[in-house]
C-alpha positions as CSV (number, residue, x, y, z in Angstrom):
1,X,46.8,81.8,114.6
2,X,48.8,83.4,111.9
3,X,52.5,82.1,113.3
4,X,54.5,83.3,110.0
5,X,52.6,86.9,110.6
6,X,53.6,87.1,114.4
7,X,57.5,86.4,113.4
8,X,57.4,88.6,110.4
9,X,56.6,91.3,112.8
10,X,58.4,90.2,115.6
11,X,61.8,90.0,113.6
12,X,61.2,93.5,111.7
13,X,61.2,95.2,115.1
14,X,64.0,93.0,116.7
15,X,66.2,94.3,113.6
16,X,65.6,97.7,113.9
17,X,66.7,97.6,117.9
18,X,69.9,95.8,116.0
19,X,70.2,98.5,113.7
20,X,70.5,101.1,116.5
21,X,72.4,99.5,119.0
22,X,74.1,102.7,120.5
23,X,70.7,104.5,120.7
24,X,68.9,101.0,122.0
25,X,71.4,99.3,124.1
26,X,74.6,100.9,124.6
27,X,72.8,104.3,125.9
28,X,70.5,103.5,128.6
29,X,73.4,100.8,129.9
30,X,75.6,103.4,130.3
31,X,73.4,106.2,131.7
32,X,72.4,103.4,134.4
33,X,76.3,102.9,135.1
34,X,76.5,106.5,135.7
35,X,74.0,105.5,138.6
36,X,75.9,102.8,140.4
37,X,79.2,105.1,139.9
38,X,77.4,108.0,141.7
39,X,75.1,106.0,143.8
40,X,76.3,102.7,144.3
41,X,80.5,103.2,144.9
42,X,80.6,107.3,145.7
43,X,77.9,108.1,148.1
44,X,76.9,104.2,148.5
45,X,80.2,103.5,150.6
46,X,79.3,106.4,153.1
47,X,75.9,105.2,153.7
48,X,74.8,102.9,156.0
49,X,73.3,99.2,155.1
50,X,69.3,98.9,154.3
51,X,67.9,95.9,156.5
52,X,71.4,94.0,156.0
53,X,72.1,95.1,152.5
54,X,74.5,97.4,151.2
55,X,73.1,100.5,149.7
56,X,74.7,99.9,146.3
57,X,73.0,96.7,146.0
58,X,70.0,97.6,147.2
59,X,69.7,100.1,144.5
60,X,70.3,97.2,141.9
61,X,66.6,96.5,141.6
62,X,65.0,100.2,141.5
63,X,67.3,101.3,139.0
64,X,66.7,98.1,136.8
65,X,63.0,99.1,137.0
66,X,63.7,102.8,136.3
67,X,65.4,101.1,132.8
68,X,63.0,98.6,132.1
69,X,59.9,100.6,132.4
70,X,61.1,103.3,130.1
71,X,62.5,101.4,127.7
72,X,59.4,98.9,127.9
73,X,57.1,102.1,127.0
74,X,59.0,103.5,124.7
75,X,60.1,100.9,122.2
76,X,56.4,99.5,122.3
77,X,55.1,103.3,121.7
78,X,57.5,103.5,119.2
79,X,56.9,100.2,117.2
80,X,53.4,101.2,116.6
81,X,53.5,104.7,116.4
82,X,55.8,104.6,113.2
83,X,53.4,103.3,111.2
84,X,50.9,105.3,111.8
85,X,53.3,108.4,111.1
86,X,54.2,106.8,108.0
87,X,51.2,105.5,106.6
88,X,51.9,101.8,106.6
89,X,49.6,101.4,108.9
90,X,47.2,100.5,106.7
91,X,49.0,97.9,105.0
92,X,49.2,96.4,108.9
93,X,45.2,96.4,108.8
94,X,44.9,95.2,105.6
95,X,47.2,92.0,106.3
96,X,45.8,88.6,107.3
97,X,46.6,88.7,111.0
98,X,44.0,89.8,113.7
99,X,44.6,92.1,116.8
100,X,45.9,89.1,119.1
101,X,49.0,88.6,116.1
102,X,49.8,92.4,115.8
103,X,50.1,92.7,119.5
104,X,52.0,89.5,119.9
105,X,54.2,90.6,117.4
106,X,54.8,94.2,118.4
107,X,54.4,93.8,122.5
108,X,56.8,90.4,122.2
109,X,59.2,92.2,120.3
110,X,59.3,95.2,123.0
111,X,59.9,92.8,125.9
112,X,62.4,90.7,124.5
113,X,64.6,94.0,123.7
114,X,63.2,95.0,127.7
115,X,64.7,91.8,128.6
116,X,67.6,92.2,127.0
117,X,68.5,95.6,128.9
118,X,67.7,94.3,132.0
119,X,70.0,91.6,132.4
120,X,72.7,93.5,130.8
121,X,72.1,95.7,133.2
122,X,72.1,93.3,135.9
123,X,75.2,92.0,134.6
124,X,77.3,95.7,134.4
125,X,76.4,96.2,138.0
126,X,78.9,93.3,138.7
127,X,81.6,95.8,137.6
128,X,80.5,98.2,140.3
129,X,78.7,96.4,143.4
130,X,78.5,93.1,144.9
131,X,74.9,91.4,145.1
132,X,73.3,88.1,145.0
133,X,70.1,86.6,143.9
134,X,68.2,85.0,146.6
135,X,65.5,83.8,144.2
136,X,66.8,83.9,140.1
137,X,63.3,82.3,139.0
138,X,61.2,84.7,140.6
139,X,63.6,87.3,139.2
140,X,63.1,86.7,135.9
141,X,59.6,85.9,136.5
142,X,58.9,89.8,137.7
143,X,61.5,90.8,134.8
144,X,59.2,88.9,132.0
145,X,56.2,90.5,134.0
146,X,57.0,93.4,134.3
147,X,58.9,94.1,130.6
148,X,55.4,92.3,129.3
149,X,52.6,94.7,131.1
150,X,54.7,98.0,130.2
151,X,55.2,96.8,126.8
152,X,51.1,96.7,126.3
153,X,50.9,100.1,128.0
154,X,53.7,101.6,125.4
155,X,51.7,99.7,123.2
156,X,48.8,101.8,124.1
157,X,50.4,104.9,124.3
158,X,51.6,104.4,120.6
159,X,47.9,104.1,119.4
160,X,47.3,107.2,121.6
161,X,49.6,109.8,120.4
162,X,49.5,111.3,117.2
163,X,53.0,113.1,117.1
164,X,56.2,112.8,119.0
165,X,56.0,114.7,121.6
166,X,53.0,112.6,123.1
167,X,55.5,109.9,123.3
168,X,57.3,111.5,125.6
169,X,54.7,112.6,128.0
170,X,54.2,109.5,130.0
171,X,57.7,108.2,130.0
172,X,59.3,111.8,131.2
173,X,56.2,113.2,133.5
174,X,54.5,109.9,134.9
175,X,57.0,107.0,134.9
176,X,60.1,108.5,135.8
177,X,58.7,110.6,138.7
178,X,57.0,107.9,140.1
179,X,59.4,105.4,140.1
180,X,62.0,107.6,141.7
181,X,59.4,108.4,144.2
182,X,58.6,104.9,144.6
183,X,61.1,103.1,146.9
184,X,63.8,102.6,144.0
185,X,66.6,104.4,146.6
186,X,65.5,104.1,149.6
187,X,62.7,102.1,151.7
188,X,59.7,103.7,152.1
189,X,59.7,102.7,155.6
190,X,62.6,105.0,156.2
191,X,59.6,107.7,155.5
192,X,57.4,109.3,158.2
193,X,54.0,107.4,158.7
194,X,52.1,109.1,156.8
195,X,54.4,109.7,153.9
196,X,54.8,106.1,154.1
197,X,51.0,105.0,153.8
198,X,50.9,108.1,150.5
199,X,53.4,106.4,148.4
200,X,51.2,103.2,148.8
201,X,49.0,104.6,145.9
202,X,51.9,104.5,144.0
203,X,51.5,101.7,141.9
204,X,55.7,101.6,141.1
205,X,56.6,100.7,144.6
206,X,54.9,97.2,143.9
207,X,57.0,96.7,141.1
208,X,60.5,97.6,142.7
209,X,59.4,96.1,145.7
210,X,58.5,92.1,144.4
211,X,61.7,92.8,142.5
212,X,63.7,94.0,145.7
213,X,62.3,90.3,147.1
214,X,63.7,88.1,144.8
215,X,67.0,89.5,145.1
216,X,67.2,89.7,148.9
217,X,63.8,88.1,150.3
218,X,62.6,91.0,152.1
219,X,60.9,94.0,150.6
220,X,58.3,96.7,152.2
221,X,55.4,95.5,150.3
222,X,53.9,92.0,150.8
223,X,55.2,89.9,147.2
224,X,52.1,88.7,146.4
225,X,50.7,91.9,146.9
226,X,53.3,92.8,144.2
227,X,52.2,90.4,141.8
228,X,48.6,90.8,141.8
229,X,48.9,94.7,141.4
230,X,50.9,94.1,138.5
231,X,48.6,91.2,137.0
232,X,46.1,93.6,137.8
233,X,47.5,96.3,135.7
234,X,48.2,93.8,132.6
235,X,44.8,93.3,132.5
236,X,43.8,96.5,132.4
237,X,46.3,97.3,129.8
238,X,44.7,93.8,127.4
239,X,41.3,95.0,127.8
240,X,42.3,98.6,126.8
241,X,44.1,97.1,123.6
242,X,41.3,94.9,123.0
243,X,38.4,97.6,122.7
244,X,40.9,100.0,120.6
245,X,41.5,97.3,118.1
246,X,37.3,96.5,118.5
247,X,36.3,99.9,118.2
248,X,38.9,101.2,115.5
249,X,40.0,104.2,118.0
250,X,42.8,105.9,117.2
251,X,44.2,103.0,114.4
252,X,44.5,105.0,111.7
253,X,44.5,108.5,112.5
């Protein structure tokens, strides 16, 4: 295992999230806060509690996830995507490290900066509404999980497109939809019955609902459910990245 190759990529795309902090960091923070101000304290304070929780905080969790999946995709799809547009992708194939170090380098740096979001997120929702954590390990267990198996997608995606727009596409048309539709402001079984068994096959509400648990220990999906669709999908997501990087799709085009 090429360590020194891992860091040198890992630390190139940590410093260009530090080099764009505003566009990073500071941005989807504050468009988030614009959430809780509208959500959380304006229209939040005239609804009525969710199974014993206030609807500000019970937001806290969707709208994490509507933050850390679309950052997750997008700085991963990024990372990779720039060097294909610029031609140094070929000095990336050329180096001493193997498919395992390049996505180690470039998914690990995605998640950290994922990560990183989230909790500042979490933490600016202080400012706004009161919450508590019921279980913090399992929290930042389905944080790392979750930042982790949307990083390799964005990964994927990166190898995928061949110009900008394609970026764009799943992050704006898939992601976003679905996790609005999927439980992040309201419980889905505040839907009729068969509205509620339809946004089952959305594969979002597992996500916002394991993280809905470890905040407030209930949720309207089953947690272990939760976990094993997202393991699920991670797997998917490695063997995808394993048969590009075996096959040579789409690496330097």
């Amino acid at each position: 295992m090429n360590f020194h190759g891992i860091r040198a990529i890992y630390r190139f795309e940590m410093a260009r999230t530090f080099r764009t902090l505003t566009q990073s960091i500071a941005s989807p923070v504050l468009s988030t806060s614009l959430y809780f101000v509208v959500f959380g304290a304006a229209i939040g304070s005239r609804m009525g509690a969710i199974g014993g929780v206030s609807y500000g905080a019970f937001i806290i969790p969707g709208l994490i996830m509507l933050s850390l999946l679309n950052e997750s995709i997008s700085n991963a799809s990024f990372g990779i995507y720039m060097p294909k547009w610029a031609g140094t992708i070929y000095e990336l194939l050329s180096a001493p490290v193997n498919f395992v170090e390049v996505v180690l380098g470039y998914v690990g740096a995605a998640a950290t900066k994922s990560m990183i979001l989230g909790l500042l997120i979490l933490a600016t929702s202080r400012l706004f509404v009161d919450y508590e954590i019921q279980h913090p390990f399992w929290m930042l267990a389905f944080l790392l999980l979750t930042a982790v198996t949307f990083s390799l997608f964005g990964f994927i995606i990166g190898l995928w497109a061949d110009d900008f727009q394609k970026l764009q596409v799943v992050p704006l048309m898939v992601i976003t939809p679905l996790t609005f539709l999927g439980g992040s402001f309201y419980s889905i079984n505040m839907l009729p019955p068969f509205w509620q068994k339809v946004t089952l096959f959305n594969p979002v509400v597992y996500l916002v609902n394991g993280f809905r648990w470890s905040f407030y220990g209930q949720a309207d999906v089953n947690v272990v459910v939760s976990v094993s669709a997202t393991l699920a999908f991670m797997l998917v997501c490695l063997a995808t990245v394993w048969w590009i990087f075996r096959t040579g799709w789409k690496l330097k085009n």
